[in-house]
N, C-alpha and C positions, 0 to 999 in steps of 0.2 A: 504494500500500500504506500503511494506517494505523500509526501511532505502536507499537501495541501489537502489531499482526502483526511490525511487524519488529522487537520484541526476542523475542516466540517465536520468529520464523526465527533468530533469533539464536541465542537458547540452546540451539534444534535441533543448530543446524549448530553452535555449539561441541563437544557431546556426540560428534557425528559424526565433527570433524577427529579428536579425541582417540581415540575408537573404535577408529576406519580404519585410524591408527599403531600402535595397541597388538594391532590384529588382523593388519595385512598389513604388519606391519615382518619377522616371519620371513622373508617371500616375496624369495628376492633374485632379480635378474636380475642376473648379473656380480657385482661385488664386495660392494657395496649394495643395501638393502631399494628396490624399488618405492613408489613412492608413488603412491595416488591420492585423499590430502588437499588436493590442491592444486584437486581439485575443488567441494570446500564452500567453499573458500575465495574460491575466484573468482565461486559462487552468492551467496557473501556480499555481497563488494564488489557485484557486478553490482547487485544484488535491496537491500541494506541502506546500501552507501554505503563509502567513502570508510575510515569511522572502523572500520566494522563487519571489514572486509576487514584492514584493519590487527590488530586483533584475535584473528583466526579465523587469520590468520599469524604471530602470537604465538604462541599455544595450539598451532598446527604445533609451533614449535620447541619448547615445553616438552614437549609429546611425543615430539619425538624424542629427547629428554634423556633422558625416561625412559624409552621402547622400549629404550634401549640398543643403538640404531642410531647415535651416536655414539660408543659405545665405544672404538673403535681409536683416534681422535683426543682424547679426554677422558685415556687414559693418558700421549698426548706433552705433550699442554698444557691444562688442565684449562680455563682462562681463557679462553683463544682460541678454545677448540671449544666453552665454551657463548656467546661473544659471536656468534662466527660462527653458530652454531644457529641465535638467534635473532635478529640481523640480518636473514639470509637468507629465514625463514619470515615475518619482520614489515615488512620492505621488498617481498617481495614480492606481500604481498595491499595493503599500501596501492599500491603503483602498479599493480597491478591493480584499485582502485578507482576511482582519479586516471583510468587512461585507459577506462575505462568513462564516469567520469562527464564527463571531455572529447567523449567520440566519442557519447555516448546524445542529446545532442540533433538529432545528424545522422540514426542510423539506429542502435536499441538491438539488434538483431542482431548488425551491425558491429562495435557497443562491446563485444556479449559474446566474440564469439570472437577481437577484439583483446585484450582483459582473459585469455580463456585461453591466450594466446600468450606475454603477459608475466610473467604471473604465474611460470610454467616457467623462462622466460628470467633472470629475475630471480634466483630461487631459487640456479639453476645458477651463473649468472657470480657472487654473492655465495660459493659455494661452492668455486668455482675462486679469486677471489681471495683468502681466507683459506687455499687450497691452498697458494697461494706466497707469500703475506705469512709466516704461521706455522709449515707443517709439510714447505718444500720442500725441508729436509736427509734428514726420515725420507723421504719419498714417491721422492729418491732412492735411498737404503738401498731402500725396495722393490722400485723399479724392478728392483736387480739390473745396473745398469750400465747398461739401456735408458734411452732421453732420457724425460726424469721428464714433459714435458711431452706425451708420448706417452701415458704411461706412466697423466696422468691422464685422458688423454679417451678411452681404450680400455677401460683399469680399470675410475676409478673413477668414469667419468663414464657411461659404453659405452651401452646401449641405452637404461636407465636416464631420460635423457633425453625422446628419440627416442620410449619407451613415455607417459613423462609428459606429453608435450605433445599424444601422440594422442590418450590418454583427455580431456585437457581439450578438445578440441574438438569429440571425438566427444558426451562426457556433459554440459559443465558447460552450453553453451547449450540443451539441449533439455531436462533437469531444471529450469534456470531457467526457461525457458516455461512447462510444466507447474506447474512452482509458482504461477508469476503469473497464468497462467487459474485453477487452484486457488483463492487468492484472490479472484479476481475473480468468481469463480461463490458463493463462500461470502460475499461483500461483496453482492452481490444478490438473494440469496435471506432475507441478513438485514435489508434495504431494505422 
């Protein structure tokens, strides 16, 4: 893919993470909005790189900032729940760029549905641990006297996940195909 396709794919998929969140952050499953930004994101890294992925998981997190799917968290610690936001969103597309582009010289299939494994992965465990580094007095207070650590991986973790990490394996490798035959056809025909 040329220089200039991939800062269009780029600023597509920028427009798109941002969209996605401001569209389907109403839809909750369990406690928390669905996500499924986590898919342009890992088209990103997969398809633009490394820096792009990092990016496109930035721009997650400022979206979630402003969906107001970090709201409950933004009331206890204003600071913590936007570091954490975007930690999470921006850690998680660069190392789902980083292991795309380790595994794409072995077998780019491989790389893509490792990349949307981590990407999820990443997101999550950054979100779990500014669970308990920051807000594990209130999240006990929620709990209700239930063990808080239960309390986050049924809550506020619960399918949420599980949904996130299907859609990336189902959508994000076979969209990226599409895209890169797409290109490849439209690289040809202007040959």
């Amino acid at each position: 893919m040329k220089k200039t396709e991939k800062i269009v794919l780029l600023g597509v998929l920028t427009a798109i993470v941002f969209v996605l969140q401001i569209v389907v952050a109403p839809i909750k499953l369990g406690t928390f909005a669905i996500t499924l930004v986590l898919i342009p994101v890992v088209i990103g890294a997969s398809l633009c790189g490394v820096y792009a992925g990092t990016w496109l998981g930035f721009v997650f997190g400022i979206a979630v900032l402003v969906s107001g799917d970090a709201a409950a968290f933004l009331q206890i610690n204003t600071l913590a729940t936007v570091f954490v936001v975007l930690a999470k969103g921006t850690l998680a597309g660069f190392a789902s760029g980083l292991v795309y582009k380790l595994l794409a010289q072995k077998n780019k299939l491989a790389a893509v549905f490792s990349s949307a494994v981590v990407c999820p992965l990443i997101n999550t465990g950054i979100f779990l641990l500014g669970s308990y580094l920051f807000f594990l007095d209130t999240i006990k207070e929620w709990a209700g006297g239930a063990n808080a650590t239960t309390f986050i991986f049924t809550v506020l973790i619960g399918a949420n996940f599980f949904f996130e990490l299907g859609a990336n394996l189902i959508f994000a490798p076979a969209i990226a195909k599409i895209i890169n035959i797409g290109f490849k056809t439209f690289s040809k025909k202007r040959a």
